[in-house]
N, C-alpha and C positions, 0 to 999 in steps of 0.2 A: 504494500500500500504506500503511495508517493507521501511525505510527510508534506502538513499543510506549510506553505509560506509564513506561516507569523510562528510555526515550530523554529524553520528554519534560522530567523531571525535572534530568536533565544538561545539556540545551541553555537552557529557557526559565530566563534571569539568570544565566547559568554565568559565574564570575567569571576561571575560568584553566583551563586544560587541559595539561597534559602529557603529551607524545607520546615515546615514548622508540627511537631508532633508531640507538643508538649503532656507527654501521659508517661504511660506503665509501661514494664518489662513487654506484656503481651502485646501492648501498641506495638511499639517498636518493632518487635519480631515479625508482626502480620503484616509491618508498612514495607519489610526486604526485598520485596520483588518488584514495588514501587522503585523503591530509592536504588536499586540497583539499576531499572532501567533509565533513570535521568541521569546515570553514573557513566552508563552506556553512550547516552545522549548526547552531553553533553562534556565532548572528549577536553581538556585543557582546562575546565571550569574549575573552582574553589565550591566545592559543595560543603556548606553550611547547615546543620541537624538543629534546631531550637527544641532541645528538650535537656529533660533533668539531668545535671551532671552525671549524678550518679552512674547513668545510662552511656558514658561516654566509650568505656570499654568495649561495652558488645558492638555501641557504631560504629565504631573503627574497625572490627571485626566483621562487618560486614562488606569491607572496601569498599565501600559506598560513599562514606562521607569522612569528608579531610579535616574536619570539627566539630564541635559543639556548641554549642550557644546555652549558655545556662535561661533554663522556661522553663515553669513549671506550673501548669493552667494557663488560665487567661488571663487573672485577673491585675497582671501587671505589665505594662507596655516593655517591647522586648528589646532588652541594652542598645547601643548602638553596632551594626552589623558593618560596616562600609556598604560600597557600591553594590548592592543589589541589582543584578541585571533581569531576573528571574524569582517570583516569591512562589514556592509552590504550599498550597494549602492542603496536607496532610493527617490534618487533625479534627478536622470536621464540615459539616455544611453552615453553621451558623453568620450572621451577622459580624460578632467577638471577633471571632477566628480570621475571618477578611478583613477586618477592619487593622485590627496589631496588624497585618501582614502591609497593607496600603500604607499605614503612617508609614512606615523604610520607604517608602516612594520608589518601588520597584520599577524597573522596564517594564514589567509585566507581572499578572496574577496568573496564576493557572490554577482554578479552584470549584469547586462546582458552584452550579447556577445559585446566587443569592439573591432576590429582588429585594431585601432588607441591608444590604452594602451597595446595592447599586452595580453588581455584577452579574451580568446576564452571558456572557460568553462561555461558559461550563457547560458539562452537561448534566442533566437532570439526576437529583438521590435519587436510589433506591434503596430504603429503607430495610427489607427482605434481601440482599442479598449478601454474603461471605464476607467479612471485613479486609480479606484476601482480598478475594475478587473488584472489591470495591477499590480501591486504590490503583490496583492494577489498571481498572477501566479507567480513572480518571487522568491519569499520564497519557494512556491511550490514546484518550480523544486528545488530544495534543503534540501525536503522534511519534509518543516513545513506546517504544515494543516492549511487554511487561509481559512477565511469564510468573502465573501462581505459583508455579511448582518450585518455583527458584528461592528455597526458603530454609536451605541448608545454611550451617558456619563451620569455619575452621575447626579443628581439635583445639580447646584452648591451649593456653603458655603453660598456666598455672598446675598445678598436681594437684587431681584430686584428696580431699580429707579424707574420705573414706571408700575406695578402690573399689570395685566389683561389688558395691553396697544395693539394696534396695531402696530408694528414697521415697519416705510415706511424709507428703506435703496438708496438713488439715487446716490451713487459711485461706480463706480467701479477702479480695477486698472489702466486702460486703456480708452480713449475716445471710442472706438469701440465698448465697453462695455458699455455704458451708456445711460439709455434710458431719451429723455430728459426730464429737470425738471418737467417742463409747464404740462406735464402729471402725471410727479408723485402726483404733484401739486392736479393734479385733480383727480385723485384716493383717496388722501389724503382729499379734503373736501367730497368726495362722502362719505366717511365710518365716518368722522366726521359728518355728515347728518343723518347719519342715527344710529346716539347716540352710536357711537365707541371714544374712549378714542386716541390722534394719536399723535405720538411723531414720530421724525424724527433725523437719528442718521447720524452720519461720523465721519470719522477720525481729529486729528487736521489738514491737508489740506485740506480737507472737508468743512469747517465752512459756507465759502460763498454758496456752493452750498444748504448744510442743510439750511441756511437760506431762501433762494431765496423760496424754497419749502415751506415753513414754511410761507412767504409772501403771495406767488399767494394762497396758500390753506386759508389762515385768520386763520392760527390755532393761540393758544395765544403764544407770543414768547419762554415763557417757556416749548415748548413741543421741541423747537430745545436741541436734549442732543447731537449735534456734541463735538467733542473733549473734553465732559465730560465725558466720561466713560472708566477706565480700560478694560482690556480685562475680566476680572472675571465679572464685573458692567454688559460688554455686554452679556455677556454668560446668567448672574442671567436674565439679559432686554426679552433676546429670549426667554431660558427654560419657563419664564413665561408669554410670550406674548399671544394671542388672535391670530393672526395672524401675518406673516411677509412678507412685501412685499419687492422685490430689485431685484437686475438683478444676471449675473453670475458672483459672490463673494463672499469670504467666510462668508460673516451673513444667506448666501445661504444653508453652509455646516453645520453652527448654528441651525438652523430650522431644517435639517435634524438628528443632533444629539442631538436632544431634542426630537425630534418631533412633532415640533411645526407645527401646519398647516401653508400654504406659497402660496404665488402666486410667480415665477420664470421667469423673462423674459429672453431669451435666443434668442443670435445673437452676434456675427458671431459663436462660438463655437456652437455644436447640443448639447441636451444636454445627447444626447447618448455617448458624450464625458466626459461629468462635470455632467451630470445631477443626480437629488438625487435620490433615489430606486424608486421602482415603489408601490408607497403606497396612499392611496386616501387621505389622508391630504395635499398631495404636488403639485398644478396645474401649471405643466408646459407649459409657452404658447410660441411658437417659430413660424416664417414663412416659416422655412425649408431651407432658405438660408446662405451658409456656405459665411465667410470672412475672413480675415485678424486680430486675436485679438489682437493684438499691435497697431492696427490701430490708426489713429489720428484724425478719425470722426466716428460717430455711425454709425454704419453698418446698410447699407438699412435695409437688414432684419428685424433687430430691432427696426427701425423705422414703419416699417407697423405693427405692433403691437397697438392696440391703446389702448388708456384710458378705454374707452367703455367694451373692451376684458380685461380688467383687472379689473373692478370694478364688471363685472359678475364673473367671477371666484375668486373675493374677496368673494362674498358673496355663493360659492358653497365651497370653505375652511373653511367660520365659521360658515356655518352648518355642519362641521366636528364635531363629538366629537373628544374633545382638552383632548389626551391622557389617 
């Protein structure tokens, strides 16, 4: 397909590009085949990432992008960038999100259609479709070739903490999200049973619940790695795990971009929304019921999901060959 003329214009001598995707681990991971194509694209360019530092490791990990721009939401207009030739809008459809992207006074937006910023040259959300896919489509039409599947990364640097471990993840961003412990619990002594190595991770507000999990399962206390591991630590923990178990969040997008086998429990989101490609190391188990993901209790759905159903599909992921 010929790229359109006002593509051409952005790519051939483009001096910087700014991509704005100020979120999560899972952002980031699902925007790769995005940011790879405008990586593609635009050969000589300074591609610019505006999102949370912390995030700076795996972007650069992606060779996608030559920096970072510390952003983290909307709610504060984004440092000074230099010459913007190109502002690409990665982080959503809203008003906010175009509007921080225009104050840099870009050459250009490439964003989807907003009639609330006064941008109409996108092309149209769709709400229902892969958050994959979504990104992909929106460079598209701008005429950079994006490819979903392109959603691998490197072997990290770093050495894993705990080698050929099983990784049981029980947070998620959101209560709605989170299936509860008592079961991970028990997923987590079933694979301990059965002579699997189990450590159990979270963020530093995590701690209590890693533990809790770490208690009911009997595992020894030093398999809780909550709020010990960098993001690099975590990555090196997946890339070389055994299997990873956790709900919908980004150690979810980890496994997939390693390719680590996973069991996925999915509720209220489908995971035709988040869910990882369609590859047999990855078992995703869902009740089909949609909800609320911000919600402030676990979503039925993902409450009928049981232990049971996840410690069988534990052990049909590590009879996967592990990559």
């Amino acid at each position: 397909m010929p790229v359109p003329r006002a593509v051409v214009a952005v790519t051939a001598g483009a001096r910087g590009a700014l991509v704005l995707r100020a979120l999560g681990l899972g952002d980031l991971l699902t925007a790769v085949p995005a940011l790879r194509a405008l990586r593609r694209g635009m050969p000589g360019a300074r591609i610019t990432l505006a999102a949370p530092p912390v995030l700076e490791p795996l972007a650069r990990a992606t060779g996608a992008v030559d920096g970072v721009l510390p952003a983290d939401g909307l709610e504060a207009p984004l440092p000074p960038a230099g010459p913007v030739d190109a502002a690409v809008n990665l982080h959503g459809r809203g008003p906010e999100s175009h509007r921080l992207l225009a104050a840099l006074a870009p050459g250009r937006l490439l964003a989807f259609a907003c009639p609330g910023a006064r941008h109409s040259g996108g092309p149209a959300w769709d709400p229902g479709e892969h958050e994959v896919a979504r990104w992909c489509r929106l460079v598209a039409a701008y005429g950079f070739d994006a490819d979903p599947g392109d959603l691998d990364l490197p072997a990290p640097a770093a050495a894993s903490p705990a080698p050929g471990a099983v990784v049981v993840h029980p947070g998620a961003a959101f209560p709605a999200r989170r299936w509860p412990p008592e079961r991970f619990a028990a997923v987590a002594a079933a694979l301990r049973g059965g002579g699997e190595r189990v450590v159990v991770t979270g963020g530093p507000g995590e701690a209590r619940l890693a533990r809790r999990v770490v208690e009911l399962a009997g595992l020894d206390p030093a398999a809780d790695l909550s709020g010990r591991t960098s993001l690099p630590e975590l990555a090196a923990l997946v890339a070389g795990a055994r299997l990873v178990v956790c709900g919908d969040t980004g150690v979810a997008h980890l496994a997939t971009a390693y390719r680590t086998p996973s069991v996925l429990l999915f509720g209220p989101t489908p995971p035709g929304r988040w869910g990882p490609p369609d590859r047999a190391e990855h078992h995703v188990l869902w009740a089909g019921r949609r909800g609320d993901p911000h919600g402030r209790e676990p979503c039925p759905g993902l409450l009928e999901i049981t232990a049971d159903q996840a410690v069988e599909a534990a052990g049909k992921a590590l009879a996967h060959p592990n990559r």
